[in-house]
Structure formats: C-alpha cells, structure tokens
PDBQT receptor file of N, H, CA, C and O in Angstrom, charges set to zero:
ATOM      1  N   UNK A   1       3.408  -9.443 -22.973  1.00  0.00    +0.000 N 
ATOM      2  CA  UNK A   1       2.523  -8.912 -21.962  1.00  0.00    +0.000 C 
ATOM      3  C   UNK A   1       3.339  -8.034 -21.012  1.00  0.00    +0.000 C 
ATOM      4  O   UNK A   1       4.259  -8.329 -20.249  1.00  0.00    +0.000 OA
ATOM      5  N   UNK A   2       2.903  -7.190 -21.204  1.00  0.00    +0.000 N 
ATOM      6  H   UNK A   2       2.155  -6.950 -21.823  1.00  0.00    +0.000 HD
ATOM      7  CA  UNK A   2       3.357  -5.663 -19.761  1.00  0.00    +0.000 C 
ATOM      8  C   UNK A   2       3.234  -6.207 -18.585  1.00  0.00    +0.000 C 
ATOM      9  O   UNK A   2       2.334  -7.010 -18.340  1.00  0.00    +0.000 OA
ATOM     10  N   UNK A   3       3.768  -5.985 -18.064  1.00  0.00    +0.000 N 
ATOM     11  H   UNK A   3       4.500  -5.333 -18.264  1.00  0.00    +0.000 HD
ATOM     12  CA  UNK A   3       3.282  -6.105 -16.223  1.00  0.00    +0.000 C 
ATOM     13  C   UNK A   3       3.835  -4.827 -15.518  1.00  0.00    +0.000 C 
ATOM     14  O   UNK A   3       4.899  -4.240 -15.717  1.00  0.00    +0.000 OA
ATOM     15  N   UNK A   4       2.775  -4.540 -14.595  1.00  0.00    +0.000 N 
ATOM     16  H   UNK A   4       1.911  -5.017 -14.433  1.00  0.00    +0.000 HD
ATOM     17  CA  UNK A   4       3.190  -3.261 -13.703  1.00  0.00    +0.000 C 
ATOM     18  C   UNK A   4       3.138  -3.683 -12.319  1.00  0.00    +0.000 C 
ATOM     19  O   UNK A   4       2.387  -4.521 -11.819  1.00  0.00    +0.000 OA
ATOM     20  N   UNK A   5       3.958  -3.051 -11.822  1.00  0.00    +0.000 N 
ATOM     21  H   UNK A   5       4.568  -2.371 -12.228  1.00  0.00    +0.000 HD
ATOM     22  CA  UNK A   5       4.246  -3.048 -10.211  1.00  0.00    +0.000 C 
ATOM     23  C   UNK A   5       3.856  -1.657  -9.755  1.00  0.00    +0.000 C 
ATOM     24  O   UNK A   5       4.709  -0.890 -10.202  1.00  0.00    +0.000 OA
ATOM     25  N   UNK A   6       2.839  -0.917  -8.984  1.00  0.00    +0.000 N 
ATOM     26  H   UNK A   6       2.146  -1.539  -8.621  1.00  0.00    +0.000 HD
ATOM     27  CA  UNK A   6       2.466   0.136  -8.130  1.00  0.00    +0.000 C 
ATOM     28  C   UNK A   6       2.904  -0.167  -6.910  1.00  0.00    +0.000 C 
ATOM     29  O   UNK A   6       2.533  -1.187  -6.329  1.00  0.00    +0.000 OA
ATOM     30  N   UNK A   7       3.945   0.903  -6.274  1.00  0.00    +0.000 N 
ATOM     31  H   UNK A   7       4.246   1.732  -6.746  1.00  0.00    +0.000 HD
ATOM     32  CA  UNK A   7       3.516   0.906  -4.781  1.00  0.00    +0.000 C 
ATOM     33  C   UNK A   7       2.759   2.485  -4.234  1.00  0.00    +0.000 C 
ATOM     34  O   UNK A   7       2.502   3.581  -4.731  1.00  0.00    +0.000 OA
ATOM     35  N   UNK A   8       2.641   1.919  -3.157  1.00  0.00    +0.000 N 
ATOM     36  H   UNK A   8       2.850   1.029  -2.753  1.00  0.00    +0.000 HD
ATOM     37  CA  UNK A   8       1.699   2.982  -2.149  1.00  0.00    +0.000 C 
ATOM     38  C   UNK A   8       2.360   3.456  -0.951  1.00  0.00    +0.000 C 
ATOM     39  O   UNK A   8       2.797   2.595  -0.187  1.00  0.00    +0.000 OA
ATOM     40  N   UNK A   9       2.522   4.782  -0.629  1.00  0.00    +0.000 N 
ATOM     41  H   UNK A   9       2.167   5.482  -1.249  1.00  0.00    +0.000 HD
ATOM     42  CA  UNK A   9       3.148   4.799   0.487  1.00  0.00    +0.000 C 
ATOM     43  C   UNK A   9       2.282   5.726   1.451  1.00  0.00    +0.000 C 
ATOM     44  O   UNK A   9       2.667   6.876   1.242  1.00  0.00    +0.000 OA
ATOM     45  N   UNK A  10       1.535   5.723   2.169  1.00  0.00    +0.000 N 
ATOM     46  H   UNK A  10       1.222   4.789   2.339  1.00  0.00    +0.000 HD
ATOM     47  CA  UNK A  10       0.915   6.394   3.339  1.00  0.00    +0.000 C 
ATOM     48  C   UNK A  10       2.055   7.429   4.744  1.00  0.00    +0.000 C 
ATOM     49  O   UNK A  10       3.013   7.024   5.403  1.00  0.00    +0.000 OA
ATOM     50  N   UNK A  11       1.643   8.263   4.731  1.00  0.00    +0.000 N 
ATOM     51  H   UNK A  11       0.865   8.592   4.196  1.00  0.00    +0.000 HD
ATOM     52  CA  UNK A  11       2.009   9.547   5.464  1.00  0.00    +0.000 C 
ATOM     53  C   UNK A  11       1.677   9.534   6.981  1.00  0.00    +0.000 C 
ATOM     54  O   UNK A  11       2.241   9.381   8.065  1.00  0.00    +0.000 OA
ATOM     55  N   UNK A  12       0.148   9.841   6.329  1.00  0.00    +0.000 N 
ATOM     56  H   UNK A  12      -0.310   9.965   5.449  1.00  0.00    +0.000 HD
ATOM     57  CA  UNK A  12      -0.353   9.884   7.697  1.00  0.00    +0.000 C 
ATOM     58  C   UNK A  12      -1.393   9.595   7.516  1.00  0.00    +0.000 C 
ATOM     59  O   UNK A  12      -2.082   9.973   6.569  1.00  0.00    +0.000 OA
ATOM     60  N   UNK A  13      -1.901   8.440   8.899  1.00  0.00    +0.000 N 
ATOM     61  H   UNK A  13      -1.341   8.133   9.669  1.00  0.00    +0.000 HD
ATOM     62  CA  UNK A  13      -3.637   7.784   8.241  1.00  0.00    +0.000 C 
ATOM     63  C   UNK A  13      -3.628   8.114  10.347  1.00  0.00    +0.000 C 
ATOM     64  O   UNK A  13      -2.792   7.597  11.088  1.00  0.00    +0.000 OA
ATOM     65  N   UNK A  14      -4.458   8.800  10.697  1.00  0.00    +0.000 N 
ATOM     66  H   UNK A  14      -5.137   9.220  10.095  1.00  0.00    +0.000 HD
ATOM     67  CA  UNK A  14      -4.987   8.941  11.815  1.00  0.00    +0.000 C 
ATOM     68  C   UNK A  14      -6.268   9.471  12.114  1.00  0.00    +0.000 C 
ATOM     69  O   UNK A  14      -6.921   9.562  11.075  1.00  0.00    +0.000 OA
ATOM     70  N   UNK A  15      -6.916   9.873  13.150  1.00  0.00    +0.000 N 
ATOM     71  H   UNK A  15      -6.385   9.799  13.995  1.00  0.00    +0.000 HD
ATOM     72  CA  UNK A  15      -8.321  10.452  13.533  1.00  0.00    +0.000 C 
ATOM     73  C   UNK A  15      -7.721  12.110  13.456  1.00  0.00    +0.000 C 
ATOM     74  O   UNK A  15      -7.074  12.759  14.279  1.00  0.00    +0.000 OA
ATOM     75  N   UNK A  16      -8.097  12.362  12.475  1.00  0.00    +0.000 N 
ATOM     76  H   UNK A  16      -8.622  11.835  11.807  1.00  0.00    +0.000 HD
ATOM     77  CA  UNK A  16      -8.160  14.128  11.251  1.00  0.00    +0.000 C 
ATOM     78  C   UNK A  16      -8.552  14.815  12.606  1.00  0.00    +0.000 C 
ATOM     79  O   UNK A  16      -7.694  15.522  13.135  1.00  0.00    +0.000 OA
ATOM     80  N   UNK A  17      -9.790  14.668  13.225  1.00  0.00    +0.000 N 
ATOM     81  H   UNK A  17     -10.487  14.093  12.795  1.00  0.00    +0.000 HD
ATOM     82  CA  UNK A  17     -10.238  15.558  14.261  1.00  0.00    +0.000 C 
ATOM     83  C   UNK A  17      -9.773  15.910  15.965  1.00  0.00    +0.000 C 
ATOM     84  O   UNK A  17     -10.130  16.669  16.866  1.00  0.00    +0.000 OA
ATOM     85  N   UNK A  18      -9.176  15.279  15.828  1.00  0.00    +0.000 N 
ATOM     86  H   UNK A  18      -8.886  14.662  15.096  1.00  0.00    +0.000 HD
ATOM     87  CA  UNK A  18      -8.177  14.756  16.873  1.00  0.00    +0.000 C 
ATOM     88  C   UNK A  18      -6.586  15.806  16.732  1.00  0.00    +0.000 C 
ATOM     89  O   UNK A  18      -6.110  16.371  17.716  1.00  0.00    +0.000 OA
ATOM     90  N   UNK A  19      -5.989  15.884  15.386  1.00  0.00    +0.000 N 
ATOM     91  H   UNK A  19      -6.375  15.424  14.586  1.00  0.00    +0.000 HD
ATOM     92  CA  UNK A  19      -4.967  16.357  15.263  1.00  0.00    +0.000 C 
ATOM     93  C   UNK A  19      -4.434  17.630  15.407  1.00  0.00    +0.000 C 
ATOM     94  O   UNK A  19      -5.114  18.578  15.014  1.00  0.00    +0.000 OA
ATOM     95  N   UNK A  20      -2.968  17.893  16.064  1.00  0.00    +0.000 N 
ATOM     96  H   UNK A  20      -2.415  17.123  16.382  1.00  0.00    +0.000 HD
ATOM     97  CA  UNK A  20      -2.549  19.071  16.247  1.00  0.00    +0.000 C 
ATOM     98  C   UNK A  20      -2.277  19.932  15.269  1.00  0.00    +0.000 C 
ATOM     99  O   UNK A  20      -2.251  21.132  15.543  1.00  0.00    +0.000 OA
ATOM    100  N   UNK A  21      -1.896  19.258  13.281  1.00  0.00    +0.000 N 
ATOM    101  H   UNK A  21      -1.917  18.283  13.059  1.00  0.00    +0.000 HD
ATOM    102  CA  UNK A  21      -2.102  19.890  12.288  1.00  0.00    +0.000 C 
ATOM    103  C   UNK A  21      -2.944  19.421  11.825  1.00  0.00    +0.000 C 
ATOM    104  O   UNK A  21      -2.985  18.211  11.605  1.00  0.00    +0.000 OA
ATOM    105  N   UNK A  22      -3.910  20.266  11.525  1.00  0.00    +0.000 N 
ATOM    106  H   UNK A  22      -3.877  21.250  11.705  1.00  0.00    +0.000 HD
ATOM    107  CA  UNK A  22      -4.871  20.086  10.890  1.00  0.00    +0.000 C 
ATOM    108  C   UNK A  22      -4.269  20.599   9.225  1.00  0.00    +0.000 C 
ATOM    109  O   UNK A  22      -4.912  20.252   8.235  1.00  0.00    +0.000 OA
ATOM    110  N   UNK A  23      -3.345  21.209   9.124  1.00  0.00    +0.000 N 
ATOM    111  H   UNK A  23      -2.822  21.492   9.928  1.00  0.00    +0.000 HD
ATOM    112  CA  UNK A  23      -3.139  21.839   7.884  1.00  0.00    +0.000 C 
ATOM    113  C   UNK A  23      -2.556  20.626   7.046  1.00  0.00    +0.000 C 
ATOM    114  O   UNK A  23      -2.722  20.721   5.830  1.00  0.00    +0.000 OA
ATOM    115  N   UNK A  24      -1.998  19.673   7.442  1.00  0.00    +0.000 N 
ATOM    116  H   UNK A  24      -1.864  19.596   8.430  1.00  0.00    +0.000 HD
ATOM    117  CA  UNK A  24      -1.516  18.423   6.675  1.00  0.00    +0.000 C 
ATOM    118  C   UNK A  24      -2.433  17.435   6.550  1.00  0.00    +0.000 C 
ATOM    119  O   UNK A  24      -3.215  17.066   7.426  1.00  0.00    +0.000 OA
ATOM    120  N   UNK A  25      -2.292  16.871   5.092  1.00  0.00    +0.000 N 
ATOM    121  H   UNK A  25      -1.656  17.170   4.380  1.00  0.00    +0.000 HD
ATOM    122  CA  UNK A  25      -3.303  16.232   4.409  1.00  0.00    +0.000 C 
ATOM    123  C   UNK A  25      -3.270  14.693   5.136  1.00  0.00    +0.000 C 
ATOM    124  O   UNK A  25      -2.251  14.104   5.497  1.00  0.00    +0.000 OA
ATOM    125  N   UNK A  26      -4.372  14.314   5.225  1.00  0.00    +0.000 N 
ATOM    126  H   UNK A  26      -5.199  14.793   4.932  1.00  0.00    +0.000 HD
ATOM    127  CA  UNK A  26      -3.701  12.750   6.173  1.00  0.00    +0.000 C 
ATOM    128  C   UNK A  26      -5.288  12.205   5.507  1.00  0.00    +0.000 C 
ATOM    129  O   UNK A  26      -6.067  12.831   4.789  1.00  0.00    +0.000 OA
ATOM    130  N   UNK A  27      -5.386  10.871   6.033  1.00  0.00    +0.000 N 
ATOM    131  H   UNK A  27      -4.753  10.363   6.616  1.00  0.00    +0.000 HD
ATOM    132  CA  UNK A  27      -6.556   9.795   5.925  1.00  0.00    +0.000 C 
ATOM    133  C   UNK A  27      -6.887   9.684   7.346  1.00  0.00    +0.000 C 
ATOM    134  O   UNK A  27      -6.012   9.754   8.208  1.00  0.00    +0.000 OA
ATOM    135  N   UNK A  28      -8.566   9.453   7.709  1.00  0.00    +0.000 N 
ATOM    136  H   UNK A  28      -9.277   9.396   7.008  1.00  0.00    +0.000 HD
ATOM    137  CA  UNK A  28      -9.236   9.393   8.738  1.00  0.00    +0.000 C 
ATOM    138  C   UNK A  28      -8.600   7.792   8.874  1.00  0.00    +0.000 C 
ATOM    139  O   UNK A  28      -8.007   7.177   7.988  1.00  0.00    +0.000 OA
ATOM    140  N   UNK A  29      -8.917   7.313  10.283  1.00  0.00    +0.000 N 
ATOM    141  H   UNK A  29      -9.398   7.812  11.004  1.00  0.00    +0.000 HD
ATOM    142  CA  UNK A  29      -7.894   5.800  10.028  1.00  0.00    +0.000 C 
ATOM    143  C   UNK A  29      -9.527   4.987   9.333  1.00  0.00    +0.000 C 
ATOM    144  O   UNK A  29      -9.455   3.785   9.075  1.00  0.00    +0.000 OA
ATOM    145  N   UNK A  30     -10.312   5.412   9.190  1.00  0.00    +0.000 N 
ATOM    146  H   UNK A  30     -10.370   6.388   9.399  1.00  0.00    +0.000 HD
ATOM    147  CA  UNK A  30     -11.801   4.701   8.895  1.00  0.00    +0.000 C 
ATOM    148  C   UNK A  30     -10.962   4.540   7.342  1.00  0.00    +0.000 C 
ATOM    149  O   UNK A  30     -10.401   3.531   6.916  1.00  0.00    +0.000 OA
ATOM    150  N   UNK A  31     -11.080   5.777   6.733  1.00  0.00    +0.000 N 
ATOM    151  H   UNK A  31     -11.536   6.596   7.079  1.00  0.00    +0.000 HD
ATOM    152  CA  UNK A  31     -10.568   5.628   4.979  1.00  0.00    +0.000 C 
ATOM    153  C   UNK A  31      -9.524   4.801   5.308  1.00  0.00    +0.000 C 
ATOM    154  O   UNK A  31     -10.163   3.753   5.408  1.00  0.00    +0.000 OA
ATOM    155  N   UNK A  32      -8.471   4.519   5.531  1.00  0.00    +0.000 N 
ATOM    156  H   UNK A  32      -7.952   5.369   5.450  1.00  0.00    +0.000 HD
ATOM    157  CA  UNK A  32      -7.283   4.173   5.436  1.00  0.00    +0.000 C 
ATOM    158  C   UNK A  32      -7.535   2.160   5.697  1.00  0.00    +0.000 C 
ATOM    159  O   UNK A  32      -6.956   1.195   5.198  1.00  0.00    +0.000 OA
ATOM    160  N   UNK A  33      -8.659   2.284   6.697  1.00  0.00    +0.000 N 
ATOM    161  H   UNK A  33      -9.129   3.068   7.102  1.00  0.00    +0.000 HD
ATOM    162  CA  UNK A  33      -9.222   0.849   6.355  1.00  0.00    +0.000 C 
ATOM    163  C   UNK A  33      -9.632   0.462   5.422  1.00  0.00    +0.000 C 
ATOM    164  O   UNK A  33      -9.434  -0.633   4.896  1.00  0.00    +0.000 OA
ATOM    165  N   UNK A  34     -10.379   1.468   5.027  1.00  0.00    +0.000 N 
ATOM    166  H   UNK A  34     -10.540   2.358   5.454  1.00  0.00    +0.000 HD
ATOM    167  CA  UNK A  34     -11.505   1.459   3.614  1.00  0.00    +0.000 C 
ATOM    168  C   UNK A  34     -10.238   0.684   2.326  1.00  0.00    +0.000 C 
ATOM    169  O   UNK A  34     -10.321  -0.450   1.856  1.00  0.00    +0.000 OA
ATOM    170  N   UNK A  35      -9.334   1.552   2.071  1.00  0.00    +0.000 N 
ATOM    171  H   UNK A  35      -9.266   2.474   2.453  1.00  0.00    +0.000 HD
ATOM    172  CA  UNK A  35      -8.410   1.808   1.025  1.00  0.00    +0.000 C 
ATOM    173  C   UNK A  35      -7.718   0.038   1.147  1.00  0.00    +0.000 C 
ATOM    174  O   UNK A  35      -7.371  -0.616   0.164  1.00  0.00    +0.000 OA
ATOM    175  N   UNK A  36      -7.669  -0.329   2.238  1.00  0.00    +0.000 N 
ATOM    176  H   UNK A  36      -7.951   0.201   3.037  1.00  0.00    +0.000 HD
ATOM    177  CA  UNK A  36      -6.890  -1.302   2.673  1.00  0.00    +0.000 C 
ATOM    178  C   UNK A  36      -7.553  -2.481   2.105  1.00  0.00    +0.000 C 
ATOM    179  O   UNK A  36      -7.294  -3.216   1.151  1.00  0.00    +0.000 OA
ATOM    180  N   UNK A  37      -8.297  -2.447   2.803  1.00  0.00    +0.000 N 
ATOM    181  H   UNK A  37      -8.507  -1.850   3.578  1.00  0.00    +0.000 HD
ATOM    182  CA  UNK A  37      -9.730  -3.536   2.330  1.00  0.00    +0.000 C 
ATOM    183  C   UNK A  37      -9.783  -3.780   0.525  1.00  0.00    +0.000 C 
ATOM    184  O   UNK A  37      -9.757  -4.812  -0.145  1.00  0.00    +0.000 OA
ATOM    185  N   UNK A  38      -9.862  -2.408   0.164  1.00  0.00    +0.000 N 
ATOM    186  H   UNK A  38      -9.884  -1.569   0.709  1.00  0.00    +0.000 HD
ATOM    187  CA  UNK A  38      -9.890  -2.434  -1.226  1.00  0.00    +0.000 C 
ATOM    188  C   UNK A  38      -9.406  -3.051  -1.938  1.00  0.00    +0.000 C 
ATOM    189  O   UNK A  38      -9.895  -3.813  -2.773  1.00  0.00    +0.000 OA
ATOM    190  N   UNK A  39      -7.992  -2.723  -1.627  1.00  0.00    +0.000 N 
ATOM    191  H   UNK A  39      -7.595  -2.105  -0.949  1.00  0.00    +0.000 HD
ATOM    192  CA  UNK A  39      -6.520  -3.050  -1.902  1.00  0.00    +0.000 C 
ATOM    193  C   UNK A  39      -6.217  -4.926  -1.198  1.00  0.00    +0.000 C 
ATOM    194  O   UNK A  39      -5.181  -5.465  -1.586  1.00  0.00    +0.000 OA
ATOM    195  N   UNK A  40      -6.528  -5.197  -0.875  1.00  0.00    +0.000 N 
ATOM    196  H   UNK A  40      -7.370  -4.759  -0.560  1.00  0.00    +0.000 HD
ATOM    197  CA  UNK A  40      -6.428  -6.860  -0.239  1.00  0.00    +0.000 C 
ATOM    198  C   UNK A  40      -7.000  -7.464  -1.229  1.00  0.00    +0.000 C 
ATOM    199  O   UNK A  40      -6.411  -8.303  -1.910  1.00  0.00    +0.000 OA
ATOM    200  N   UNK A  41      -8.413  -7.045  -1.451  1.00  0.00    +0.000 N 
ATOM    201  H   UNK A  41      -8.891  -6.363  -0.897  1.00  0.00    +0.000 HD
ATOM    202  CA  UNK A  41      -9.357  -7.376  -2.242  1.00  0.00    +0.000 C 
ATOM    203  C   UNK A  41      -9.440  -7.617  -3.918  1.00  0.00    +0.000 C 
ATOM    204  O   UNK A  41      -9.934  -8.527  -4.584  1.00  0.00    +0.000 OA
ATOM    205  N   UNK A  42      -8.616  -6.184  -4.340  1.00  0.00    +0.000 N 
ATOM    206  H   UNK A  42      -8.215  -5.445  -3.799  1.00  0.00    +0.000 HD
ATOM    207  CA  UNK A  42      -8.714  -6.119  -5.578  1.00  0.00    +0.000 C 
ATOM    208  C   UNK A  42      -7.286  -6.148  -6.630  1.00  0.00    +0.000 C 
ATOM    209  O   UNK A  42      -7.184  -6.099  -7.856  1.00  0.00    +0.000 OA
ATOM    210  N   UNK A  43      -6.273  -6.251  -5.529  1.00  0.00    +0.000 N 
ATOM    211  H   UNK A  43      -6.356  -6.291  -4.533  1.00  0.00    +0.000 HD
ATOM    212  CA  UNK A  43      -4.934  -6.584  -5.825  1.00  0.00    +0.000 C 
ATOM    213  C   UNK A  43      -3.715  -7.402  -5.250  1.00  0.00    +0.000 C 
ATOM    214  O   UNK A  43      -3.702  -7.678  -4.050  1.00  0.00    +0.000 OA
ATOM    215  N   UNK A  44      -2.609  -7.827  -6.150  1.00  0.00    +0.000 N 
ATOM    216  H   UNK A  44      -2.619  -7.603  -7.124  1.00  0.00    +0.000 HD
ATOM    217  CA  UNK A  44      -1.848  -8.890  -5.588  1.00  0.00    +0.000 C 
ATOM    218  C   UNK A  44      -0.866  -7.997  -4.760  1.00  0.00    +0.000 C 
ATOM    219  O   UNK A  44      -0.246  -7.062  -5.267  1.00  0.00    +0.000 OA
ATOM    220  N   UNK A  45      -0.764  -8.405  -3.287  1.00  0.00    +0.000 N 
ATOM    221  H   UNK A  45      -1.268  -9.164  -2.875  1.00  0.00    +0.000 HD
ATOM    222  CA  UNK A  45       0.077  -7.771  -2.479  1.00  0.00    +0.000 C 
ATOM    223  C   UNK A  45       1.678  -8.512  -1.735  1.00  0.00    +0.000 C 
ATOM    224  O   UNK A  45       1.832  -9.179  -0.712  1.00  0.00    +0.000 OA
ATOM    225  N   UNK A  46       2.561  -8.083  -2.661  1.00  0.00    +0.000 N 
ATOM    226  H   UNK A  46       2.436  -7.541  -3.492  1.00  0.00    +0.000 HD
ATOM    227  CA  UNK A  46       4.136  -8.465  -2.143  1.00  0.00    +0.000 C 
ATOM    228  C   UNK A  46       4.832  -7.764  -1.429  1.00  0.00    +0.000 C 
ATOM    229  O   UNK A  46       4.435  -6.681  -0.999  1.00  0.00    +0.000 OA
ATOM    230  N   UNK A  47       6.008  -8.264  -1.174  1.00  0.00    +0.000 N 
ATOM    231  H   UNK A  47       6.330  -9.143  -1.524  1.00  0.00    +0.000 HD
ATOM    232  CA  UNK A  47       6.509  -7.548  -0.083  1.00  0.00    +0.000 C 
ATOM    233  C   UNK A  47       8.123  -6.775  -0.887  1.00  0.00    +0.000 C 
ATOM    234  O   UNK A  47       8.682  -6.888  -1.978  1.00  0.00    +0.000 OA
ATOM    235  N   UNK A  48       8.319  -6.168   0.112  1.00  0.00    +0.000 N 
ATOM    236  H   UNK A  48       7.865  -6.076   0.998  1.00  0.00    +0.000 HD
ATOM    237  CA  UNK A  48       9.357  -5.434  -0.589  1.00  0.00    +0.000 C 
ATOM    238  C   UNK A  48      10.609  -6.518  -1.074  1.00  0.00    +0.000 C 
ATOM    239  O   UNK A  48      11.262  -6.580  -2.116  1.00  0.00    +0.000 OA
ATOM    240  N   UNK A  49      10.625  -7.423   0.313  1.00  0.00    +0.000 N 
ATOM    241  H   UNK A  49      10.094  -7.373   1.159  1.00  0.00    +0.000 HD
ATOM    242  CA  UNK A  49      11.427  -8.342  -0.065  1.00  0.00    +0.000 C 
ATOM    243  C   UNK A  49      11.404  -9.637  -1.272  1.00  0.00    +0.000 C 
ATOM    244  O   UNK A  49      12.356 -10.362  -1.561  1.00  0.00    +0.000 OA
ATOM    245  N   UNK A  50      10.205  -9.664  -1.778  1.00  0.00    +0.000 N 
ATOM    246  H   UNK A  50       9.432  -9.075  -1.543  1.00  0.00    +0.000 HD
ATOM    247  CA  UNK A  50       9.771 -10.411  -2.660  1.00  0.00    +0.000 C 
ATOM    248  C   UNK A  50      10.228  -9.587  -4.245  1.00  0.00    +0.000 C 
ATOM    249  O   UNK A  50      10.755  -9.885  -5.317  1.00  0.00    +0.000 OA
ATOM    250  N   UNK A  51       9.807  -8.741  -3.758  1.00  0.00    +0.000 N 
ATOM    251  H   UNK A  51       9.379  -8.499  -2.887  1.00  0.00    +0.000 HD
ATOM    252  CA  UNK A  51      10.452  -7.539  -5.474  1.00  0.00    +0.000 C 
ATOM    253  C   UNK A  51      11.855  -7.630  -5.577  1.00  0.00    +0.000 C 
ATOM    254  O   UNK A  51      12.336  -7.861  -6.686  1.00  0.00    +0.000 OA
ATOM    255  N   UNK A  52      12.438  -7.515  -4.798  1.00  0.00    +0.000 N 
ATOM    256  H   UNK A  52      12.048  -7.328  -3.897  1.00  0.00    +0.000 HD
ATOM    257  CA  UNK A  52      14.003  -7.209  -4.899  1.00  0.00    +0.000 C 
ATOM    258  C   UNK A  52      14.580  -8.624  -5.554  1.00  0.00    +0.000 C 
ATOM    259  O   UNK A  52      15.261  -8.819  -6.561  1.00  0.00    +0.000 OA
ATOM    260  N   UNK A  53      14.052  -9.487  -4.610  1.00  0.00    +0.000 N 
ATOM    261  H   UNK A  53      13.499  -9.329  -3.792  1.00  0.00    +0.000 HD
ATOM    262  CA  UNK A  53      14.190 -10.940  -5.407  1.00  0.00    +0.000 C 
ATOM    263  C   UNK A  53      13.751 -10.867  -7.021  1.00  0.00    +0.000 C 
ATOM    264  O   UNK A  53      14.602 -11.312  -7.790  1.00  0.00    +0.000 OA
ATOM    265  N   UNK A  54      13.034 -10.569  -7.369  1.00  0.00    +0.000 N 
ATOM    266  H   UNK A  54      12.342 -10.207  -6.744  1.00  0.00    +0.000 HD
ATOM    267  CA  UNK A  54      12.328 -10.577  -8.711  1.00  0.00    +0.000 C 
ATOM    268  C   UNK A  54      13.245  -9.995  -9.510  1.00  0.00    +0.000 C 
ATOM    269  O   UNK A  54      13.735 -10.647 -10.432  1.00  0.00    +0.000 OA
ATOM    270  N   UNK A  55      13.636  -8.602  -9.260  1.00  0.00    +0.000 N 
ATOM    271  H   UNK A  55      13.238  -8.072  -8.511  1.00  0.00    +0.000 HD
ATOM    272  CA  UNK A  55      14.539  -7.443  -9.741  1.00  0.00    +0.000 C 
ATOM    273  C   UNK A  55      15.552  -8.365  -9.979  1.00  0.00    +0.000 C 
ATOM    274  O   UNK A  55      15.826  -8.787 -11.103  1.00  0.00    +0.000 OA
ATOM    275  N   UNK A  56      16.261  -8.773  -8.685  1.00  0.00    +0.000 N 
ATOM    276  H   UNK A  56      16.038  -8.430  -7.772  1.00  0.00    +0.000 HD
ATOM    277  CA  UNK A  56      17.355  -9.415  -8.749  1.00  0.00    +0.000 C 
ATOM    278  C   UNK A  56      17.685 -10.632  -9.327  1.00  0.00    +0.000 C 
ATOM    279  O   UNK A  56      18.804 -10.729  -9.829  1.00  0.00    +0.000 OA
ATOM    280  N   UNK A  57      17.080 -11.388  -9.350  1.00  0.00    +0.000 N 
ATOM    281  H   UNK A  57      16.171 -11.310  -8.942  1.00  0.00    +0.000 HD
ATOM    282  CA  UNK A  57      16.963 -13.370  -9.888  1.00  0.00    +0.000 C 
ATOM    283  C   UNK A  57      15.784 -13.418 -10.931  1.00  0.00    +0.000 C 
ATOM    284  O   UNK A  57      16.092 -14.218 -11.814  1.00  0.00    +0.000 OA
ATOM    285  N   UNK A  58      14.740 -12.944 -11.119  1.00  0.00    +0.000 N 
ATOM    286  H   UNK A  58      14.489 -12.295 -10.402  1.00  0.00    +0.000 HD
ATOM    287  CA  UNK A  58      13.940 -13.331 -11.688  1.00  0.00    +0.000 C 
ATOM    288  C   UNK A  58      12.850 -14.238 -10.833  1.00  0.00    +0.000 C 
ATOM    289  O   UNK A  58      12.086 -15.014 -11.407  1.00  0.00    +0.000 OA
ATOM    290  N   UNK A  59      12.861 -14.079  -9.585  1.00  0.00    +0.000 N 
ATOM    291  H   UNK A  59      13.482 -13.449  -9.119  1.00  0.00    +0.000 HD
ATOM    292  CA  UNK A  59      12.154 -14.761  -8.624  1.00  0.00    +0.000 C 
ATOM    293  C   UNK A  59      10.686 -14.504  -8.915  1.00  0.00    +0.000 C 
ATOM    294  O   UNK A  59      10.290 -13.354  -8.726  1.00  0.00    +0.000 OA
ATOM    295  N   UNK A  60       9.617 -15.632  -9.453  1.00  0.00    +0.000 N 
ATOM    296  H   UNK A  60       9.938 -16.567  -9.607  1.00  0.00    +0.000 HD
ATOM    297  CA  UNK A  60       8.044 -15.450  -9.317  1.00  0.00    +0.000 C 
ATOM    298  C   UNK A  60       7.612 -14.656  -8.013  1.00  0.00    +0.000 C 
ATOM    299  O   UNK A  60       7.949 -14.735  -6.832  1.00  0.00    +0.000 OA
ATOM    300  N   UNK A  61       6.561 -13.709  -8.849  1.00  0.00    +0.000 N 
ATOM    301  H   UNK A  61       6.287 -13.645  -9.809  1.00  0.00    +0.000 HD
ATOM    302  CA  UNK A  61       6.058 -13.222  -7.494  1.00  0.00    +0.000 C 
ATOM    303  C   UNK A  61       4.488 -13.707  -7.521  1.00  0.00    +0.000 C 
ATOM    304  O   UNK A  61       3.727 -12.918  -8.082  1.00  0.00    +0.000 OA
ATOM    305  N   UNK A  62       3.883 -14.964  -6.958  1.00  0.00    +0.000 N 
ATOM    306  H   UNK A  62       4.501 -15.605  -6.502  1.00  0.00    +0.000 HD
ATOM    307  CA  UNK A  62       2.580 -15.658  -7.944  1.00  0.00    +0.000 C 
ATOM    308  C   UNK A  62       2.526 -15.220  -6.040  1.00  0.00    +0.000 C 
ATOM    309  O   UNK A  62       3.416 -14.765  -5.322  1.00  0.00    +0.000 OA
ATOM    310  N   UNK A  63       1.381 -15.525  -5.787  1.00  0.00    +0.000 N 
ATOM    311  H   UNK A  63       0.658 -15.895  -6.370  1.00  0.00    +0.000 HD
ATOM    312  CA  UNK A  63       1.541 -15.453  -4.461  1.00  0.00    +0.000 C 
ATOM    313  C   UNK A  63       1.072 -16.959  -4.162  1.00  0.00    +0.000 C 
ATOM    314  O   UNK A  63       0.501 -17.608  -5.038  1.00  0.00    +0.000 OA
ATOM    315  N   UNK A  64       1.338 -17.492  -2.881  1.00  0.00    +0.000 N 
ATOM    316  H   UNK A  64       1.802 -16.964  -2.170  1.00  0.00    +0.000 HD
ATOM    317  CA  UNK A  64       1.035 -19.041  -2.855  1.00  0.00    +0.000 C 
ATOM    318  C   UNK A  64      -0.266 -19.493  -2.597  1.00  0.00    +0.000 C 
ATOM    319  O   UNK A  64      -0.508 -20.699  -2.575  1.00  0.00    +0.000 OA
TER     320      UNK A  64
C-alpha cells in the first residue's frame, strides 16, 4: 500500500478588498476558512514535527 503525504503552504489569506496589492493572488480570509474546515474535516492533519519523526525513526503518524 502507497501512502502519500501532501503539504499546503498559504501566502497570503487576507480581506482581497482591503489590500494595497491587489495584483497578488491571495485567499479572502472567508475561503481560507472555507479550505480549512475542509481540510480538518476530510484529512489527517500532522505536524511538521511528527513527519520528521516518521522520516527519521519510523515513528506512527495514526493520530490519537
């Protein structure tokens, strides 16, 4: 069995209408809840420090 690890890294999640560039791509902070929510919801969430362990020892990452 495969297993995959995705991470996500966010830029910029602020109020779009509000901002001094508007030319850079960002998330309204509403989406950025949205995405969050999703993400709690529909996937297992570790920490960086939990991977490195894994990488390193073979440490379970089951969550408790």
């Amino acid at each position: 069995m495969s297993r995959v690890i995705s991470t996500i890294t966010y830029h910029f999640a602020r109020e779009l209408k509000y901002t001094r560039y508007p030319e850079i791509k960002g998330l309204s902070t509403e989406q950025f809840k949205e995405q969050i929510s999703y993400i709690k919801r529909d996937f297992n969430i570790i920490s960086r420090n939990d991977l490195i362990g894994f990488v390193n020892s073979g440490e379970s990452l089951q969550n408790p």
